[in-house]
N, C-alpha and C positions, 0 to 999 in steps of 0.2 A: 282799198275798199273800206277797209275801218274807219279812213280817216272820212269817208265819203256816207259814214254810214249807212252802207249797204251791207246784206245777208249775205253773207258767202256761201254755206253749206256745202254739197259735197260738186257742186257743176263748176262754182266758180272758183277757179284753181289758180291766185296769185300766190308770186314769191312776197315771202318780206322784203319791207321799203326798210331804209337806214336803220329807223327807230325800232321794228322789230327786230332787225340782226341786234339790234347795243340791249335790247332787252332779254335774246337769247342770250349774250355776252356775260350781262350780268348774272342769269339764271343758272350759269355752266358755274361762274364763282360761290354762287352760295350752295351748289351741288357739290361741290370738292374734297369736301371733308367726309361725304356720305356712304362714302365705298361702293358706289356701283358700278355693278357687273355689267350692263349692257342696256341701249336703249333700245325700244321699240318705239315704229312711228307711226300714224297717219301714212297713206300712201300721197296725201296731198301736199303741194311745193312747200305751204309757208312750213307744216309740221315737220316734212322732214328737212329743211334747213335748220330747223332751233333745236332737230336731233345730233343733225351736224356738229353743227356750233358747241354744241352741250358734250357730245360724246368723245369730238377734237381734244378739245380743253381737259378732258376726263381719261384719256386714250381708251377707250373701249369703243368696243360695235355698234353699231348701230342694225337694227332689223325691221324691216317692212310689214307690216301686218292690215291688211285692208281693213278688218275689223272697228279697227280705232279711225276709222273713217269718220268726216264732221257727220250730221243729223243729215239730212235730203230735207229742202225745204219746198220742195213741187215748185207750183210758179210763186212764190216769195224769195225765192232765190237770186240777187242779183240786186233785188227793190228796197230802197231807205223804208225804215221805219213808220215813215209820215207815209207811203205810197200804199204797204202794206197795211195798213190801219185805212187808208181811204179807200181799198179795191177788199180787202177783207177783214169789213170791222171787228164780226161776232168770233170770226177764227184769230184771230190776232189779240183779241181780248183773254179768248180760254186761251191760246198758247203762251203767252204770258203767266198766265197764273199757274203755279206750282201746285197747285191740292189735288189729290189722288181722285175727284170726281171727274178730273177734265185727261185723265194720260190719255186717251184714247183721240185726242183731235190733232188733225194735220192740217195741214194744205193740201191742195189738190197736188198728187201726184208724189207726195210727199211723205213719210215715216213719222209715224207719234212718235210720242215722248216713250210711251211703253215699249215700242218698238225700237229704240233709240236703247235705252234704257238696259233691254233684256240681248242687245244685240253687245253692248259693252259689258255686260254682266260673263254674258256668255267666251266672250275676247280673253278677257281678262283671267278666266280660270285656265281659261288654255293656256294663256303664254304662261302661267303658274306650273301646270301641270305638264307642259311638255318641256320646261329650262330648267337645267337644276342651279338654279342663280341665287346668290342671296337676296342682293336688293336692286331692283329691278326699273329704270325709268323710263315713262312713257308720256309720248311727243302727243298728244290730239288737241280736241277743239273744245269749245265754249258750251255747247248745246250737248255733248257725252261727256264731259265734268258736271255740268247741273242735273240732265237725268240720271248720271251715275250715282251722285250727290243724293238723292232722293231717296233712294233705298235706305238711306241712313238718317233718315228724316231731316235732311239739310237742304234746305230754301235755298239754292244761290239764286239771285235776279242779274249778278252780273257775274264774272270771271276775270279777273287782270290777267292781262299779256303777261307770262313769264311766269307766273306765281306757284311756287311748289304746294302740291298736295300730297302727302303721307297718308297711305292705306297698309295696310296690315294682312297679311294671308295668313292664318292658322287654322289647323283643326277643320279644314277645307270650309270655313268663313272668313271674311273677307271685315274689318273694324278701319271704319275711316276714323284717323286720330288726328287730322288736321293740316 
């Protein structure tokens, strides 16, 4: 679907093709040195394979958590880029853009950004407060790393496959450090 540039979100539920398993592959080696306790996943195929993959190579657990669910994209779900820009230009325009006047636009049938957002917000304190882990990693998708990213005044426009992010819990706030 990536390679096809289409939206996955949370209906369209592929595994990884070759390229995402070698890029799980490689993400489990630069996780090795980090000491963690256990991953949490997406309940969707591609995340919890690169949970697999990651937690194999690490020996610890792996856990389910629907929460860390991709975004719901309504009907842009499945549609390339160019399709979504031709059947919803004005939504497709503000979802794109990161600035805190537009969190509130979807697609029809589909979850903002705020919603997204506060839904990952909310995830993430829990698996905090109910694991006594030290360092903790978690498998999701593109659309709840950019609006999770937001809260921290961090613009992503894109997300690389594999690529670690470093968040911080203390003092029951959460410091993204990179």
């Amino acid at each position: 679907m990536n390679l096809a540039g289409r939206w996955q979100g949370q209906k369209v539920d592929m595994p990884l093709n070759a390229a995402g398993e070698q890029q799980a592959r490689e993400l489990a080696g630069e996780l090795k040195q980090t000491g963690m306790d256990i991953v949490f996943s997406s309940p969707l195929k591609r995340a919890v394979q690169t949970a697999q993959i990651v937690a194999g190579a690490l020996k610890i657990p792996v856990q389910i958590d629907n929460g860390l669910i991709e975004g719901c994209f309504g009907e842009a779900e499945g549609k390339t880029r160019e399709e979504i820009h031709t059947f919803y230009p004005e939504i497709a325009e503000r979802w794109r853009c990161l600035d805190e006047n537009v969190m509130d636009v979807c697609f029809n049938g589909g979850e903002t950004k705020r919603q997204i957002q506060q839904r990952m917000l909310e995830t993430l304190k829990k698996i905090v407060r109910e694991n006594d882990c030290g360092i903790i990693g978690i498998s999701t998708h593109s659309a709840t790393i950019r609006c999770f990213a937001l809260l921290f005044g961090i613009k992503m426009y894109a997300v690389p496959n594999g690529k670690p992010f470093h968040v911080i819990f203390e003092n029951g706030c959460f410091e993204w450090t990179g």
